[in-house]
C-alpha positions in Angstrom: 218.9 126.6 -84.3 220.9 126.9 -81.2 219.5 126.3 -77.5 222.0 129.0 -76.5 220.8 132.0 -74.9 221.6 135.2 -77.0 223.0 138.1 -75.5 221.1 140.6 -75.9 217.6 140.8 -77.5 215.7 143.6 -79.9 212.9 144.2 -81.5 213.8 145.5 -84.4 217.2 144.5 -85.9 218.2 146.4 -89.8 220.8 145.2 -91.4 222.6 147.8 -94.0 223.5 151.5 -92.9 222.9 153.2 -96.5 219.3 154.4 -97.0 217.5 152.1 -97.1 218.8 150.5 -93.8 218.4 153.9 -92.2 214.9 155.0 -93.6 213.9 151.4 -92.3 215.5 152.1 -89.0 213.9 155.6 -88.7 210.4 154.4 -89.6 210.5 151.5 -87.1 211.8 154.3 -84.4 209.2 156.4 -85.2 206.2 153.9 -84.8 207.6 153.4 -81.2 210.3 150.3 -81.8 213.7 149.8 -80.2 216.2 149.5 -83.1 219.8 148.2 -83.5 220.8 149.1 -86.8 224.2 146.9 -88.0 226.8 148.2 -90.6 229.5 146.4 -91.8 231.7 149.5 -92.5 233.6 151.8 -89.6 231.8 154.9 -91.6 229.4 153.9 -93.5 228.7 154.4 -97.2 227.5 151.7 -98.9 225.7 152.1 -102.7 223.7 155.3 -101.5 227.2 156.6 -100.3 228.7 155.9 -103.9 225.5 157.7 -105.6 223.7 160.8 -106.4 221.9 160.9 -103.5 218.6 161.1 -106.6 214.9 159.7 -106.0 212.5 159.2 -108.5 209.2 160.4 -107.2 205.8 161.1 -108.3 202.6 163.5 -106.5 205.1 165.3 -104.2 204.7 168.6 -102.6 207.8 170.1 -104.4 206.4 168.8 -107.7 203.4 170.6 -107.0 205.6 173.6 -106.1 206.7 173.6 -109.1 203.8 173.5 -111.4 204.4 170.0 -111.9 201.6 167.5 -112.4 202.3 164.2 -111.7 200.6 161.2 -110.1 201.4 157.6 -108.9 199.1 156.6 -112.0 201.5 157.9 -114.1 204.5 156.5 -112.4 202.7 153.2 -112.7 202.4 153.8 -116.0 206.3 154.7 -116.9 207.4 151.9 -114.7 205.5 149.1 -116.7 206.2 151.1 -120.2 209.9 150.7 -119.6 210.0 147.7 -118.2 208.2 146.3 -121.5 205.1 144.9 -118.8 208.1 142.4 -117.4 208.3 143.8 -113.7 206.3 142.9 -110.9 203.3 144.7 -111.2 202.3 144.7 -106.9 205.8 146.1 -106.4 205.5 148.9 -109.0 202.4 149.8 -107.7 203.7 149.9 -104.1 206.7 152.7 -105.6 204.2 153.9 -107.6 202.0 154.9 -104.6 204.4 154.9 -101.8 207.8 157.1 -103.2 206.1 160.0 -103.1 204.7 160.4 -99.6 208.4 158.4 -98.6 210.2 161.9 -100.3 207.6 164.4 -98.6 207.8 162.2 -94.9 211.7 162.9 -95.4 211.5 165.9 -96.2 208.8 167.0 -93.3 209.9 164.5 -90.6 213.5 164.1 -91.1 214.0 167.6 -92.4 216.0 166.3 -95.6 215.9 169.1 -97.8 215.2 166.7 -101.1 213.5 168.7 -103.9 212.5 168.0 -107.2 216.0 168.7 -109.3 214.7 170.9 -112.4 217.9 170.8 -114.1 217.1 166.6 -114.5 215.1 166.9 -117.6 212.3 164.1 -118.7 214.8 161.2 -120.1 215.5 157.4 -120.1 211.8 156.5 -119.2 210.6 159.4 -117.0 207.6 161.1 -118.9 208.2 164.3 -116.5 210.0 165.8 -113.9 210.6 163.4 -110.8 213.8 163.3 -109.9 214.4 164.6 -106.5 217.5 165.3 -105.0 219.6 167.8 -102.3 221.1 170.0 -104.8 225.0 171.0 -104.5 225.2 167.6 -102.1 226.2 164.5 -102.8 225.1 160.3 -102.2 227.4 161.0 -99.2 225.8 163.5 -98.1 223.1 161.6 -97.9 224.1 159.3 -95.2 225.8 161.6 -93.4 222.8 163.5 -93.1 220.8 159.5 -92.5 223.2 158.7 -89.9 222.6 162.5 -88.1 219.0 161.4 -87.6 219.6 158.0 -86.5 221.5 159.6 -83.6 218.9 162.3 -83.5 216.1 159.4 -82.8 218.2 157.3 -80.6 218.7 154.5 -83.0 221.7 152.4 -81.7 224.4 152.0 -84.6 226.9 148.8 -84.6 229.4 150.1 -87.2 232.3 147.8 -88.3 230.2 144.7 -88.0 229.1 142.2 -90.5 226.0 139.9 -90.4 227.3 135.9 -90.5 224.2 134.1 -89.4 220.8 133.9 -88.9 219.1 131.7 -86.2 215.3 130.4 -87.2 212.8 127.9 -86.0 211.2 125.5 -88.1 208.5 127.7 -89.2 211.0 130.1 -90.4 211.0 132.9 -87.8 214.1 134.6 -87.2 214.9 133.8 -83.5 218.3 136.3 -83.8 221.3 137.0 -85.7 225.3 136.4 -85.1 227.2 139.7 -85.9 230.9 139.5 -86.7 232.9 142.7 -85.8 236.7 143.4 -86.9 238.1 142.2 -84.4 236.7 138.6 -85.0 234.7 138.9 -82.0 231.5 137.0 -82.5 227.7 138.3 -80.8 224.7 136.8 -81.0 221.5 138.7 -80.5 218.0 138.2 -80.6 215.3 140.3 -82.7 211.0 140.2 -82.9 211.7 141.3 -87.0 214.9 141.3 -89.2 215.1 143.9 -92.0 217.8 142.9 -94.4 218.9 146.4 -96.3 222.6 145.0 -97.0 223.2 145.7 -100.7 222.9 143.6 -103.6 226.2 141.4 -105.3 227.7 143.8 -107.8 231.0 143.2 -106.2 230.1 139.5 -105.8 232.4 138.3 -109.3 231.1 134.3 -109.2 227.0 136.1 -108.5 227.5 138.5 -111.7 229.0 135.6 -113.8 226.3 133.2 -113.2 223.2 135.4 -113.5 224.2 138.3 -115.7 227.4 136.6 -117.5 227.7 139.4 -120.2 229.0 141.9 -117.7 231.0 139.2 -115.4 234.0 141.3 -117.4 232.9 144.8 -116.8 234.2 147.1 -113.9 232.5 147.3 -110.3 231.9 150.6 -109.6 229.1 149.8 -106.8 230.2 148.9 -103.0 232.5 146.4 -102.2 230.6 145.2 -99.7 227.5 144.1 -102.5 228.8 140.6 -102.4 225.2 139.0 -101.8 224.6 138.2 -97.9 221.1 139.0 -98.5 220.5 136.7 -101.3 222.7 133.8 -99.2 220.5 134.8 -96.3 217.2 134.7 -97.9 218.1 131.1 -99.7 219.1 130.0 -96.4 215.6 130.5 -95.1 213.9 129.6 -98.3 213.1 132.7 -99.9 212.3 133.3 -103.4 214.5 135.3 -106.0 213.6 137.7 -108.5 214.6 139.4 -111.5 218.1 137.9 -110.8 219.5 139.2 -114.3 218.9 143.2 -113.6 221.3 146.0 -112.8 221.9 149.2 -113.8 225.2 149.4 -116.2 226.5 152.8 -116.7 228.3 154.0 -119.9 230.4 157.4 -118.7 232.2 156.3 -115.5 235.3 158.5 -116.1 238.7 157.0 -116.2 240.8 156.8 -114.3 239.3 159.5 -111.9 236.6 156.8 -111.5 233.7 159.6 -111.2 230.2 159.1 -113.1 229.3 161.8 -115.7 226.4 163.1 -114.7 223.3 161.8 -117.1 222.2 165.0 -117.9 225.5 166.0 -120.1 224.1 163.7 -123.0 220.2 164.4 -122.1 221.6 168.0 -122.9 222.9 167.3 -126.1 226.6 165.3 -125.2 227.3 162.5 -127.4 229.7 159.4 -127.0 232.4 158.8 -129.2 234.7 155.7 -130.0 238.6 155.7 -131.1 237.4 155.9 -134.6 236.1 159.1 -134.1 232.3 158.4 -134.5 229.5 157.7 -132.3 228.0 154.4 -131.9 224.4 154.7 -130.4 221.9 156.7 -129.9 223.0 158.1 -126.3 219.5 159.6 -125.4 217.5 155.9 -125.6 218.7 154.3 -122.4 220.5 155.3 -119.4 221.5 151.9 -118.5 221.7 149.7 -121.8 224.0 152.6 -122.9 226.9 150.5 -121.1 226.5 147.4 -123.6 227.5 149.3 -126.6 230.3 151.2 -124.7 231.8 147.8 -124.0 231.5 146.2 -127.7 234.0 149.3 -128.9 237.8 148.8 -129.7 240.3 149.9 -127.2 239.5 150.2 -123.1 237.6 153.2 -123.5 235.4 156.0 -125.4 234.6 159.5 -125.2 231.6 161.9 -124.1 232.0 165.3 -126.1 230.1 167.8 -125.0 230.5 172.0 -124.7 231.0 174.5 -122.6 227.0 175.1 -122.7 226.3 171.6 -121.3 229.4 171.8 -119.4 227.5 174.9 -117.1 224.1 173.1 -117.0 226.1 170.7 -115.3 227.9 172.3 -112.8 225.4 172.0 -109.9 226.3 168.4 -109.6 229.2 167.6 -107.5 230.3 165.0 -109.6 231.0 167.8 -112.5 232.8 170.2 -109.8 234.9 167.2 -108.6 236.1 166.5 -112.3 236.5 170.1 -113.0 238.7 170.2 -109.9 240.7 167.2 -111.5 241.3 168.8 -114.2 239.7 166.0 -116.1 238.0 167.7 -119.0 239.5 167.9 -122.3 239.2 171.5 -123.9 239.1 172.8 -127.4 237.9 175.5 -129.1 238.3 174.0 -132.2 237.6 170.1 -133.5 241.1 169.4 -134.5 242.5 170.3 -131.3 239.6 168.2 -129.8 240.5 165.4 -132.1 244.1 165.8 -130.6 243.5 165.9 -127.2 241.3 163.1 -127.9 243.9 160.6 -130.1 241.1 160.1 -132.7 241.1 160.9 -136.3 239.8 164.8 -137.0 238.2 164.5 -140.2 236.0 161.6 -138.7 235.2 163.7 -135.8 234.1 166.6 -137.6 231.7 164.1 -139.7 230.5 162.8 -136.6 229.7 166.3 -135.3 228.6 167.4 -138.2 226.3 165.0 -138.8 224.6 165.3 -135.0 224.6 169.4 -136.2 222.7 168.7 -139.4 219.5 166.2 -137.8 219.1 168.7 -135.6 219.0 171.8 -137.6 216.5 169.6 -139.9 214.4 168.7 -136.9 215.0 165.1 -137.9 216.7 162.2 -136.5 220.3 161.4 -136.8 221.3 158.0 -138.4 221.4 156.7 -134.8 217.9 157.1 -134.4 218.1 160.3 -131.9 216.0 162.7 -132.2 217.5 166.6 -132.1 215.1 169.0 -129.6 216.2 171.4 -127.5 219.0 169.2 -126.7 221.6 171.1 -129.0 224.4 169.1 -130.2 228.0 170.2 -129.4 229.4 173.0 -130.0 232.7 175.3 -129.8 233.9 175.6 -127.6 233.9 172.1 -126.8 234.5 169.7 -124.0 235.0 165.9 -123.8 235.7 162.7 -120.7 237.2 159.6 -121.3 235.3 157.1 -120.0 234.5 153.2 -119.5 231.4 151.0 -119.0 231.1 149.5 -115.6 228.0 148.0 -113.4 226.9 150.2 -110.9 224.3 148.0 -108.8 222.2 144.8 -109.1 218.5 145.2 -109.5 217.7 141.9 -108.7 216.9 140.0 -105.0 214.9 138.4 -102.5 211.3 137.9 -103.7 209.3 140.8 -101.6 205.5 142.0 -101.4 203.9 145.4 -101.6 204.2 145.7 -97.7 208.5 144.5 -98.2 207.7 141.6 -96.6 210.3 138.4 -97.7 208.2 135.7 -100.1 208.9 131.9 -100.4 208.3 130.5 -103.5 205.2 129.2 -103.0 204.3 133.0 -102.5 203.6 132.8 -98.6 205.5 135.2 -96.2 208.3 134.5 -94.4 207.0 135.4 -90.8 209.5 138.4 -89.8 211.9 139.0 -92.3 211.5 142.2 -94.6 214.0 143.2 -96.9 214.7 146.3 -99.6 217.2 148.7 -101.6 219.8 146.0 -103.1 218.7 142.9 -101.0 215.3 143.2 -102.7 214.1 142.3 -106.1 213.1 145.7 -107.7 211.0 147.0 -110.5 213.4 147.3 -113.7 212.3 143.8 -115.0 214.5 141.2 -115.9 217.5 142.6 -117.1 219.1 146.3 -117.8 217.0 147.9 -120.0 214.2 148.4 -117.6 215.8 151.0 -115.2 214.7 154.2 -114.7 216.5 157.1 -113.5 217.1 157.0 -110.0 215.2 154.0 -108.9 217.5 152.3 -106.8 217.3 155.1 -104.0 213.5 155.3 -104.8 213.3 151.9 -103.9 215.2 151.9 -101.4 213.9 154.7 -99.1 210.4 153.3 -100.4 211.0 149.4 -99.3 212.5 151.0 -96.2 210.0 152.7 -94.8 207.7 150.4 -95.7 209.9 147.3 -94.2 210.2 149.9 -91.0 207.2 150.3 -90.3 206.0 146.7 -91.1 208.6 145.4 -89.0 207.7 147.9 -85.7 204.3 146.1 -86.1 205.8 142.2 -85.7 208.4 143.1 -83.7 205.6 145.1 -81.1 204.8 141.5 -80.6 207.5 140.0 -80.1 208.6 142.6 -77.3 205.2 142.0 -75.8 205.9 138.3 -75.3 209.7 139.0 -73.7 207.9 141.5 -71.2 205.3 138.7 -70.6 208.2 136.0 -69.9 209.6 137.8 -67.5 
């Protein structure tokens, strides 16, 4: 702790300019708090940036709009089903109850035109439709759009400025932070309540090696910027960890245009395929452990084989009109000339396809275990992406409560620190096989607005008191 006076003093300081940061920052703005909202990149991007822009809610007016009936009982329910009962039960029942209303405050408030995304089938844990997004528009979009209000509410923005300490007294209160900017230049500024929204360690190579060592050798395709200040933070100021071993891996990140498939082309009937021409897992069980298997193949990479059916379910999503534009889609209109264009053998493609064609047209499963519906396998003319396995975010964080307040161990809050999105242990359990279609935005907007507005309430006080000094 320094005796130094800082510079400047707020009561509400947010570190992290992606969603959550900005939903945080927004909330704490709208319950009547000065904000100063820190970013470490010149135009901010962050995970959300990098994303889909999709949020996984349940009980919203556009669900209802729909004819979809859904409740935070049943979300309870999915979350604790697919995380095999090993999540945190108080934090699932905060997204449980709280991403809904989050999603319809966004869209009523903020005027973010989210709505539930009908093309974005039941799959990978989701009992019904919940997945809510701004269709045509991208995770970049998103904060664009973030950043818009921010300005709209008067929420000042340090962009190009990293957080590099934290000040505290010896109960823990945050006293202030030092902020780093690119030119080296070092402020220090007080805050009532610290919300730490800065990402997880994804790109953090000595973090993923020592808590989730099977992937230490797989490609980062999250920010660069998720190298763990959060977690460093937190420990700092004693704060707990949790579910240290979770992220979301990702099995059809395209190479080398480095764009995600979307997750409906296999919900709609795509299928991955090794060198050897076959198909090595059942691509329909889990969005995330689909990675492990990816990585166990021969050679660098796989492929997703698919037709020109799925190919036009598809093309809503940005990240399909982007690889369409890149010319990045194999195409065949027969299975030779897909076997070609792929380099793998043709007569163990056609068994492969052939095989998918027959479970389905039997109603039964395929020797992979997937079940054939109304997800038809592929068919001429055909399509297929070469693609790698990579990590996309971590899952695990600082130790929070239902109200995103920061935990010790011993299960006592820190006094005025509040952290979510990647800073924040979530609710896919322990490792990957937990997550749920887009969960990290639904925690992060979630954990946001409920750090916000938690936050505006501490940090009330603490502006109180500096009036009172003066």
């Amino acid at each position: 702790m320094s005796g130094e006076a800082f510079e400047f003093s707020v009561p509400v300081l947010v570190v992290g300019g992606g969603a959550c940061g900005c939903i945080a920052a927004l909330s704490a703005r709208e319950s009547g708090a000065e904000v100063l909202l820190v970013e470490q990149d010149e135009r901010p991007m962050g995970s959300t940036g990098m994303s889909q822009g999709l949020i996984c809610a349940a009980g919203t007016r556009s669900q209802a709009e729909h004819g979809i009936e859904d409740d935070a009982e049943r979300y309870y329910a999915d979350i604790i089903a697919k995380t095999r009962g090993q999540t945190d039960p108080v934090l699932a029942r905060a997204i449980a109850d709280h991403a809904g209303p989050t999603v319809d405050w966004m869209v009523g408030a903020l005027d973010m035109p989210w709505q539930l995304d009908t093309g974005f089938r039941p799959a990978y844990g989701n009992s019904t439709y919940r997945v809510h997004g701004w269709r045509g528009h991208s995770g970049q979009d998103m904060v664009e759009l973030l950043h818009r209000r921010l300005d709209d509410a008067g929420v000042d923005v340090m962009a190009g400025t990293r957080l590099s300490g934290v000040e505290s007294d010896e109960n823990g209160r945050i006293l202030g932070v030092s902020l780093t900017r690119r030119d080296g230049s070092v402020e220090r500024v007080g805050c009532g309540a610290l919300v730490l929204a800065c990402g997880g360690f994804a790109a953090d190579h000595a973090m993923v090696a020592r808590y989730m060592p099977e992937m230490a050798h797989a490609r980062n395709n999250g920010h660069e910027g998720s190298r763990g200040t959060a977690v460093r933070v937190g420990e700092q100021l004693g704060a707990a960890l949790g579910d240290m071993g979770a992220y979301q891996g990702y099995a059809m990140l395209t190479e080398p245009q480095g764009i995600p498939v979307p997750p409906g082309v296999p919900v709609e009937g795509g299928v991955l395929v090794n060198m050897a021409g076959e198909r090595f897992t059942d691509e329909t069980a889990d969005i995330a452990g689909m990675v492990h298997p990816v990585l166990r193949q021969e050679g660098d990479h796989v492929w997703v084989v698919f037709d020109a059916r799925i190919e036009a379910a598809a093309d809503y999503i940005p990240e399909m009109q982007q690889l369409k534009a890149l010319n990045a889609l194999k195409k065949a209109d027969s299975i030779a000339d897909l076997a070609e264009a792929m380099g793998v053998p043709a007569a163990a493609l056609e068994a492969t396809l052939k095989a998918t064609q027959t479970a389905q047209s039997e109603g039964r499963a395929d020797p992979l275990g997937r079940v054939w519906g109304t997800d038809l396998p592929p068919a001429a003319p055909y399509r297929a992406l070469r693609v790698v396995g990579a990590i996309f975010h971590t899952q695990g964080g600082l130790q929070i409560d239902g109200e995103a307040r920061v935990l010790r161990a011993d299960g006592t809050r820190l006094p005025n620190l509040f952290a979510g999105g990647g800073a924040a242990r979530s609710v896919s359990g322990p490792s990957y096989w937990g997550y749920l279609p887009a969960m990290g935005l639904a925690t992060a907007v979630t954990f946001g607005r409920l750090a916000g507005l938690g936050a505006a309430r501490v940090g009330s006080a603490f502006a109180e008191a500096e009036l009172s000094d003066r």
